[in-house]
C-alpha positions as CSV (number, residue, x, y, z in Angstrom):
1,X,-28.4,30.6,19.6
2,X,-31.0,33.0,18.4
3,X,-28.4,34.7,16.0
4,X,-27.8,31.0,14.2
5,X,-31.8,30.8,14.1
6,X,-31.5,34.1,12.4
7,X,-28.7,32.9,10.1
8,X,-30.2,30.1,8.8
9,X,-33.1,31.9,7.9
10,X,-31.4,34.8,6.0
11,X,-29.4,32.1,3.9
12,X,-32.2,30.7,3.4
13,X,-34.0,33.8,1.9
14,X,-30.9,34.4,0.7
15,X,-31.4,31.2,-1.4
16,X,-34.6,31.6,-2.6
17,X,-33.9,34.8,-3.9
18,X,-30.3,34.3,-5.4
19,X,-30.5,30.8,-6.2
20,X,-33.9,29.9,-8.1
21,X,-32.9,28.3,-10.7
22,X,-31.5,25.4,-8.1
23,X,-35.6,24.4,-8.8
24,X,-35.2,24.1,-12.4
25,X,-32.3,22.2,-12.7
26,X,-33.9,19.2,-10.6
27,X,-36.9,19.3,-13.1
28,X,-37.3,15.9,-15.0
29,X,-34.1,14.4,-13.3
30,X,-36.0,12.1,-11.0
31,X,-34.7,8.6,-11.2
32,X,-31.7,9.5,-13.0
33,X,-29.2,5.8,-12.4
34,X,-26.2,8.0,-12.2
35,X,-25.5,10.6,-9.7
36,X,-22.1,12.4,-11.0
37,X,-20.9,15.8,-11.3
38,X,-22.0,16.7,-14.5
39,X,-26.0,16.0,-13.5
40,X,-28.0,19.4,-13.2
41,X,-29.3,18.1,-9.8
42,X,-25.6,17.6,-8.4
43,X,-24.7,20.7,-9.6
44,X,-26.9,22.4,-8.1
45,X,-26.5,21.1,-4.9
46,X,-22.6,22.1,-5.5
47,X,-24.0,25.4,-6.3
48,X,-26.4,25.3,-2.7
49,X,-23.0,24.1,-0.9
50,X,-20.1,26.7,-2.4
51,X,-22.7,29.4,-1.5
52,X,-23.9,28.5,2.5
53,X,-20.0,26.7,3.5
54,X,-18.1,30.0,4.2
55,X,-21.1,31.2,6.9
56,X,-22.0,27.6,8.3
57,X,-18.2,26.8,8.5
58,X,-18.1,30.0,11.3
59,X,-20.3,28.1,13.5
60,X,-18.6,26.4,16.6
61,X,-19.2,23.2,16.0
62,X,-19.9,22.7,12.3
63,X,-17.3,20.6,11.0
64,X,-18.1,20.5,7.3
65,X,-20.1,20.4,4.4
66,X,-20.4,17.6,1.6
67,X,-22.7,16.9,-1.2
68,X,-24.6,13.5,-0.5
69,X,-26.9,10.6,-1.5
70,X,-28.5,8.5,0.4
71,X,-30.6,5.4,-0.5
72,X,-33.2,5.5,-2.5
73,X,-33.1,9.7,-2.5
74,X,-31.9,12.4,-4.5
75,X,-28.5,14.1,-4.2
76,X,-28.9,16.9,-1.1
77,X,-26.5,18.9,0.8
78,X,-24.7,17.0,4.0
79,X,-23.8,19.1,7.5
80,X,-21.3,17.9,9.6
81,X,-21.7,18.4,13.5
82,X,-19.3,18.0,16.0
83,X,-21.0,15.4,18.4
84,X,-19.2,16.9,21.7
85,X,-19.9,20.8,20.7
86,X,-22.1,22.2,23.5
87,X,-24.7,23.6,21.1
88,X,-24.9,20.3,19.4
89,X,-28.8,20.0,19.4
90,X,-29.5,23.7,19.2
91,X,-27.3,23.6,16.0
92,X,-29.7,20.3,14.1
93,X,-32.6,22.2,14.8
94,X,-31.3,25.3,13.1
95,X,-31.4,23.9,9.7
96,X,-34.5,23.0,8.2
97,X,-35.4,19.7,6.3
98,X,-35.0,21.7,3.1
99,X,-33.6,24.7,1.5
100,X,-35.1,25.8,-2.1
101,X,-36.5,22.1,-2.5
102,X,-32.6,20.5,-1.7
103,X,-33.0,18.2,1.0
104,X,-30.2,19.4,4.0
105,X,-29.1,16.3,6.5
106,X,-26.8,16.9,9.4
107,X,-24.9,14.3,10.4
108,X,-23.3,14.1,14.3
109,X,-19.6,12.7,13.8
110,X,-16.6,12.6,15.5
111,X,-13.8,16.2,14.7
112,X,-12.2,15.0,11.6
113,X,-8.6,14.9,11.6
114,X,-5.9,14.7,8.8
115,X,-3.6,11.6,8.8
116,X,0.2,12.4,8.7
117,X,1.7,11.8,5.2
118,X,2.4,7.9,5.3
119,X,6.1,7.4,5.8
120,X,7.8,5.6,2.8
121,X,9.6,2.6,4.0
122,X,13.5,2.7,3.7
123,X,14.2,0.7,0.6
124,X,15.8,-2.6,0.5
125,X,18.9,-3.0,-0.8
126,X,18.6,-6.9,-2.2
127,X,22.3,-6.7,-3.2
128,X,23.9,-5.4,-0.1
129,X,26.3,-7.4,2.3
130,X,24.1,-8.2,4.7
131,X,24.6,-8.8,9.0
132,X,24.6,-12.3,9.7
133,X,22.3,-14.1,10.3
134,X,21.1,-13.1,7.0
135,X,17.5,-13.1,5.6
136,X,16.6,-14.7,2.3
137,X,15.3,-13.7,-0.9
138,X,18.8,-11.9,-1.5
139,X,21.8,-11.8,-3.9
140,X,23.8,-14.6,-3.8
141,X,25.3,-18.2,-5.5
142,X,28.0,-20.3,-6.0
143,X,30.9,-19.1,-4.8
144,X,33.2,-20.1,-7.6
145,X,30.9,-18.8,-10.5
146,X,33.7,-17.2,-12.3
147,X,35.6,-18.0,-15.5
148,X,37.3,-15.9,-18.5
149,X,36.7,-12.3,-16.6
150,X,33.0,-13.1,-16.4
151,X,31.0,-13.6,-13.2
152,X,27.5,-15.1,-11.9
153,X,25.1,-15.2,-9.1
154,X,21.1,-14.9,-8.4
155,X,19.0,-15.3,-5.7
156,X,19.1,-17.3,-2.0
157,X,15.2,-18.3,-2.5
158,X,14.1,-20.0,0.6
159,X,14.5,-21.8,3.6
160,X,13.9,-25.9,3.8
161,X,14.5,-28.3,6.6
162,X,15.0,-31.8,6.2
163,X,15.6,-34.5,9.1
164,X,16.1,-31.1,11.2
165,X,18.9,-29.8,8.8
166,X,18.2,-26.8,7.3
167,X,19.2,-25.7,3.8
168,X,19.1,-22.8,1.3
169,X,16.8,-23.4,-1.5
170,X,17.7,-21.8,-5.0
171,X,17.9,-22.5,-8.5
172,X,19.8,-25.2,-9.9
173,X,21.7,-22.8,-12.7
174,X,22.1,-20.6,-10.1
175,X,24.1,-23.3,-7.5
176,X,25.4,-25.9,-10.0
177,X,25.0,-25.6,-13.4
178,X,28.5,-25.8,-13.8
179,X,29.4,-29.5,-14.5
180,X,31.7,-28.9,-17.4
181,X,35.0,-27.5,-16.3
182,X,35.6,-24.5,-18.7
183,X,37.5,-21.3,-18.1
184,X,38.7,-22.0,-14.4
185,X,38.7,-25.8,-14.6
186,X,36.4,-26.2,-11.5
187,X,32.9,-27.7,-11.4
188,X,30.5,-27.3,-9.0
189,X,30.5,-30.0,-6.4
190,X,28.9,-30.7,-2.7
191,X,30.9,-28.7,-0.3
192,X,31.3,-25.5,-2.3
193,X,30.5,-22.1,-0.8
194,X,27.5,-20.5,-1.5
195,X,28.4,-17.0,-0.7
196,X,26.3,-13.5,-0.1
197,X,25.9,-11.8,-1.9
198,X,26.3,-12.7,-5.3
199,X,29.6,-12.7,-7.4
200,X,28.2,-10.1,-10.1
201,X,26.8,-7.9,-7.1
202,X,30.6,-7.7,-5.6
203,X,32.4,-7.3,-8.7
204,X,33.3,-10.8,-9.2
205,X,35.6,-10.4,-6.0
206,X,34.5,-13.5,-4.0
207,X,36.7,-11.9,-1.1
208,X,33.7,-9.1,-1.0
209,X,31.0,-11.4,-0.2
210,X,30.5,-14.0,2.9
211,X,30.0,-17.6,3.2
212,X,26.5,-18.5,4.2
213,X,26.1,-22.0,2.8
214,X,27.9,-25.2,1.6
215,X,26.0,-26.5,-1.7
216,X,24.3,-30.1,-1.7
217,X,24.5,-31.4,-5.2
218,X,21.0,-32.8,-6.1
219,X,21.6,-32.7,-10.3
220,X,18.1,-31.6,-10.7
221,X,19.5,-30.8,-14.0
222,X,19.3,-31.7,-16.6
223,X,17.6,-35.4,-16.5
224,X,14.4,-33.8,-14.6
225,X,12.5,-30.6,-15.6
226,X,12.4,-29.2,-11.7
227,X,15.4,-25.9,-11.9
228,X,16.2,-26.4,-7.5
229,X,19.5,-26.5,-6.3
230,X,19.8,-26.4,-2.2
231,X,22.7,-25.5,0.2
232,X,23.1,-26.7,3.7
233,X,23.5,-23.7,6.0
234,X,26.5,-22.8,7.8
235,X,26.2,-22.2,12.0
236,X,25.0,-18.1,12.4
237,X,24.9,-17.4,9.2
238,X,21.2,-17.5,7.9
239,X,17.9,-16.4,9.9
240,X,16.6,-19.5,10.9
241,X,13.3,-18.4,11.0
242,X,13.8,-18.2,6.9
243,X,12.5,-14.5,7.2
244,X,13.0,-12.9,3.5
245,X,13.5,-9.4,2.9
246,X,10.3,-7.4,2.5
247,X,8.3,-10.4,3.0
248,X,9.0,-11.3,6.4
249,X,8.5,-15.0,7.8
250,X,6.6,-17.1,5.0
251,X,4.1,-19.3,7.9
């Protein structure tokens, strides 16, 4: 312990001797509002840190060095102790209040360790075929959108329950907006299939995509102004907890 005691006191000679101008650099700055690293007083705590980390770091149970404020006090130069190192006190005492007029504070912490690199979650396919019972907020829509060679669908929104029957809610151009009958001579009517996923995600090959839902007609268009279409879900086919993909269960 007597060699740190000796350590501390050649750096800080060391200081003094290598490192005056440290002094001159905090002249004038007090009560600066901004602390950043282009004030003279940071920088020459920076300068006081780059030059004492290599031998402090040696030190079994020195963990690090920072530059710091604290309230109402200049910028100074922070030690990091290792609370369970056995030469934990004898350590604090070896650096004095001050070196070359920068104010030193140790601080006792726990060892600091490095968090693994987060994990990126797999990405979710909104388009893909999906397992039954299938969560919402997925590709899907009527499944007789297709006319001429061209093909439609959007998204299953939510899950609704009325009188204990539960239902798919969507968009009203995305379940029935066909009332005219055009290219294939079918409009859309209750009982249709509302498939998964959607006819323009399966290359307008119904055969590619499931059955999760039979539509409800409700005409919410176009003598109102509310776009909802809903579809009364078939036995297995739909979470019932009306869990959506990468949301979870809405409460």
């Amino acid at each position: 312990m007597k060699a740190l005691i000796r350590t501390i006191s050649r750096i800080a000679l060391a200081v003094v001797a290598g490192l005056g101008f440290l002094t001159l650099l905090q002249a004038g700055d007090r009560g600066a509002a901004v602390w950043d690293t282009d004030h003279p007083t940071v920088r020459g705590v920076m300068v006081l840190q780059e030059f004492i980390t290599p031998e402090v770091m040696d030190w079994p149970g020195v963990l690090g060095t920072a530059v710091g404020v604290e309230a109402d006090e200049e910028p100074g130069l922070v030690v990091y102790v290792d609370e369970a190192a056995p030469l934990k006190s004898e350590i604090i005492r070896s650096f004095p209040p001050k070196l070359r007029g920068i104010a030193v504070k140790v601080h006792v912490t726990d060892k600091f360790r490095a968090f693994a690199k987060p994990v990126k979650p797999t990405p979710v396919d909104h388009k893909a075929k999906q397992t039954p019972p299938i969560k919402l907020g997925t590709s899907g829509g009527w499944g007789l959108d297709l006319a001429n060679g061209y093909c439609c669908g959007g998204t299953l929104g939510s899950l609704i329950q009325v009188n204990s029957i539960q239902y798919i809610l969507s968009n009203y151009h995305v379940f029935e907006s066909d009332i005219v009958a055009g290219g294939n001579g079918i409009v859309a009517t209750t009982g249709n299939p509302v498939i998964q996923p959607g006819l323009i995600d399966v290359g307008c090959y119904a055969a590619n995509a499931q059955s999760v839902a039979a539509l409800v007609t409700c005409s919410s268009l176009p003598n109102n102004n509310v776009d909802c279409s809903v579809a009364q879900v078939s036995p297995g086919m739909v979470d019932s907890t009306g869990a959506i993909l990468e949301i979870g269960t809405i409460s």
